[in-house]
C-alpha positions as CSV (number, residue, x, y, z in Angstrom):
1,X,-29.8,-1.8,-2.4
2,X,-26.2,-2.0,-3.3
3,X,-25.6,1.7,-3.0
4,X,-26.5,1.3,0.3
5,X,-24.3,-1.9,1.1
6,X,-21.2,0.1,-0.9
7,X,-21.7,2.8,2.0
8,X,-21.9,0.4,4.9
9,X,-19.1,-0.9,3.7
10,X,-16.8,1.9,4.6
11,X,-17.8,4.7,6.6
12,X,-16.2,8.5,7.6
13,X,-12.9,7.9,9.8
14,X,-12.3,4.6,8.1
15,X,-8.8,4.1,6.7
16,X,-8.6,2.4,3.7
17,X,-6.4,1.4,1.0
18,X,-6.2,2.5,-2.4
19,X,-4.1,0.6,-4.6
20,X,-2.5,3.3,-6.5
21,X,-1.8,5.5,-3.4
22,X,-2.1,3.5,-0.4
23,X,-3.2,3.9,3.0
24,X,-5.8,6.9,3.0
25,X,-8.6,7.8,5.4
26,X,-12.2,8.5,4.5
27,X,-13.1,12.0,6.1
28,X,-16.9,12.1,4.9
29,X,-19.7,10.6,2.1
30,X,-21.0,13.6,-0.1
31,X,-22.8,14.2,-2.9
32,X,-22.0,15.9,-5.7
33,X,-23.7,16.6,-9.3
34,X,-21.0,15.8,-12.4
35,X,-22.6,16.6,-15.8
36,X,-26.1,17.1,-14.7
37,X,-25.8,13.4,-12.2
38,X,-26.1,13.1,-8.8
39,X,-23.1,11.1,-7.6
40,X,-22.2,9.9,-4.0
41,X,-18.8,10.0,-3.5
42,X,-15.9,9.0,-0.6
43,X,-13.4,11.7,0.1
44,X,-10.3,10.3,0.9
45,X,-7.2,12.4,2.6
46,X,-3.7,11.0,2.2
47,X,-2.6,13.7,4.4
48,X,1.2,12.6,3.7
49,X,0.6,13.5,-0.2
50,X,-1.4,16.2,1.0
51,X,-3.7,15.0,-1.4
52,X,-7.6,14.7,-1.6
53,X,-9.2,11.9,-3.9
54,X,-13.0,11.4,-4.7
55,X,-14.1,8.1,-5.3
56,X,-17.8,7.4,-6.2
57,X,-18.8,4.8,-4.3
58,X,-20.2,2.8,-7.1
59,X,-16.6,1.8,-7.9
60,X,-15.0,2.3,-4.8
61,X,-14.7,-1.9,-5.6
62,X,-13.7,-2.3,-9.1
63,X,-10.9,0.4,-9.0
64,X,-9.7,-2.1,-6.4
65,X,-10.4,0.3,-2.8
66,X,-10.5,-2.1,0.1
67,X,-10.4,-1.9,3.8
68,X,-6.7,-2.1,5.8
69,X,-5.4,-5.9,5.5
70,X,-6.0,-7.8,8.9
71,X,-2.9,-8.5,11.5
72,X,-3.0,-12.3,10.2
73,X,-2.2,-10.8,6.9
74,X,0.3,-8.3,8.1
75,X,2.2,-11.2,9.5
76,X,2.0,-12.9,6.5
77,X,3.7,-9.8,4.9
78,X,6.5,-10.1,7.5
79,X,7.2,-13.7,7.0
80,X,7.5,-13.0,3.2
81,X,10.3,-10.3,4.3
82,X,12.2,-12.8,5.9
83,X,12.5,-14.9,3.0
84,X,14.8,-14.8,0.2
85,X,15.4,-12.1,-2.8
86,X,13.6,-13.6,-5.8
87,X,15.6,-11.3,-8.2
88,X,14.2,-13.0,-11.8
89,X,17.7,-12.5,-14.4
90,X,14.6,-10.6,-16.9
91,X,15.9,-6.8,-18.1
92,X,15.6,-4.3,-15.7
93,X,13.0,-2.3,-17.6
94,X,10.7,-5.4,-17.5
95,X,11.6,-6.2,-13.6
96,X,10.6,-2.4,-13.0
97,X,7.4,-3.1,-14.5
98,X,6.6,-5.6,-12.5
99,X,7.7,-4.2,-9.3
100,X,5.3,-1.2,-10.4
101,X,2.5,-3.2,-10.7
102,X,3.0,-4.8,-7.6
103,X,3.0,-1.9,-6.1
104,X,0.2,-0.7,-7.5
105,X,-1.9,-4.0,-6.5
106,X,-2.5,-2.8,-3.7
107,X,-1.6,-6.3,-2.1
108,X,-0.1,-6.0,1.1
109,X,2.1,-9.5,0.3
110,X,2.9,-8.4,-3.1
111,X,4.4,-5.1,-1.7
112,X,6.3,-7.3,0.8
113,X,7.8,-9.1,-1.8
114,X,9.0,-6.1,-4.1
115,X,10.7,-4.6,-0.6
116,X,12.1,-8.0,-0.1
117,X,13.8,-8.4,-3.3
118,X,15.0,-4.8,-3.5
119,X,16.1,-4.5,-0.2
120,X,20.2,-4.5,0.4
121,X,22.5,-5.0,2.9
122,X,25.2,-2.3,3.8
123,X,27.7,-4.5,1.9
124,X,26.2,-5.4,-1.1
125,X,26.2,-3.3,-4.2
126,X,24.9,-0.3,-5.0
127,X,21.4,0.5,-5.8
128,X,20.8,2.4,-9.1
129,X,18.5,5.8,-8.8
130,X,15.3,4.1,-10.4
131,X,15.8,0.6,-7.8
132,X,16.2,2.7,-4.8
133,X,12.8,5.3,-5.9
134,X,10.9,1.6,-6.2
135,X,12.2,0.3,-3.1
136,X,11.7,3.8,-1.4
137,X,7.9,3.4,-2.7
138,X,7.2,-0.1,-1.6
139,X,8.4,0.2,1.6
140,X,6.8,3.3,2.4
141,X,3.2,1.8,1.4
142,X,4.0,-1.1,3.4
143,X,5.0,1.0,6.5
144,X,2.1,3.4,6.4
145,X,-0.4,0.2,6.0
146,X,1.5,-1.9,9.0
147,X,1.3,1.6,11.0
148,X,-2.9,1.9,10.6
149,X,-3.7,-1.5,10.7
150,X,-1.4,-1.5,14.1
151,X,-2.5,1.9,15.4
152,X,1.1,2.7,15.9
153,X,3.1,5.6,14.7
154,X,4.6,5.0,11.2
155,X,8.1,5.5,12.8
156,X,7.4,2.2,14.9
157,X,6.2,0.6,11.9
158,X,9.3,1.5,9.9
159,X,11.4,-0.2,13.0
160,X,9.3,-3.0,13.1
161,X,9.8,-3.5,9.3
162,X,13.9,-2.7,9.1
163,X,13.9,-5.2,12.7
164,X,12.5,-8.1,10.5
165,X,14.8,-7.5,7.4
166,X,18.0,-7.3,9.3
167,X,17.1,-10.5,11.4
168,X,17.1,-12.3,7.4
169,X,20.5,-10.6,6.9
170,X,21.5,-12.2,10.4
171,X,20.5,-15.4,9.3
């Protein structure tokens, strides 16, 4: 019975979101036989990666896959861009890690947050290499999700994002 439920729960053409490589879209359902088991498995495309992922549909739920967030939450991920840089005075390495895992989280907000705080102005300092690949990261997830769960091109989405941080640098 929940074999069945896992598989309505996302079907071929859905996009989803997988928290260690973001937006992806499930192309079909197959079976295939790993060490003498049958296994049903999603294949996902991230066709920006060029990269195909097999996820048995078992624990398409504990490794975290989930469905694109709703608009309500994508607002909710905008609002958090407009607020304030939280930058914690911890070491860098430790900051890192946490970006990392927010990233990771797959959480649409928490992704928000780590753009938010790394994001900088044209007249504030510099970014160091490993700040700007995090920032690069976050905001590219958050684009690509805001893009599929808008149905807009990811260009749009980018706009969309960069028109909402430089409105907080207005203010």
């Amino acid at each position: 019975m929940s074999k069945s439920k896992k598989t309505a729960e996302f079907r071929p053409n859905d996009f989803v979101v997988y928290p260690a490589h973001g937006v992806g879209q499930i192309v079909s359902i197959e079976q295939q036989d790993v060490a003498g088991i049958t296994l049903e498995m999603f294949v996902i495309t991230f066709d920006k990666d060029k990269m195909t992922l097999r996820v048995p549909t078992a624990k398409a739920s504990s490794v975290g896959m989930r469905s694109l967030s709703s608009p309500d939450i994508v607002g909710k991920a905008m609002d958090t861009l407009k607020g304030r840089a939280r930058v914690k005075r911890a070491m860098w390495s430790r900051r890192a890690q946490e970006y990392e895992q927010k990233i990771n989280s797959g959480d649409l907000i928490s992704i928000a947050e780590v753009v938010r705080d790394l994001h900088r102005n044209d007249d504030q300092r510099e970014q160091s290499y490993s700040e700007r690949q995090l920032y690069e990261a976050a905001l590219e997830r958050l684009t690509r999700e805001v893009a599929a769960v808008d149905g807009v091109e990811e260009f749009k989405a980018q706009e969309r994002v960069g028109e909402v941080l430089g409105s907080r640098n207005a203010a």
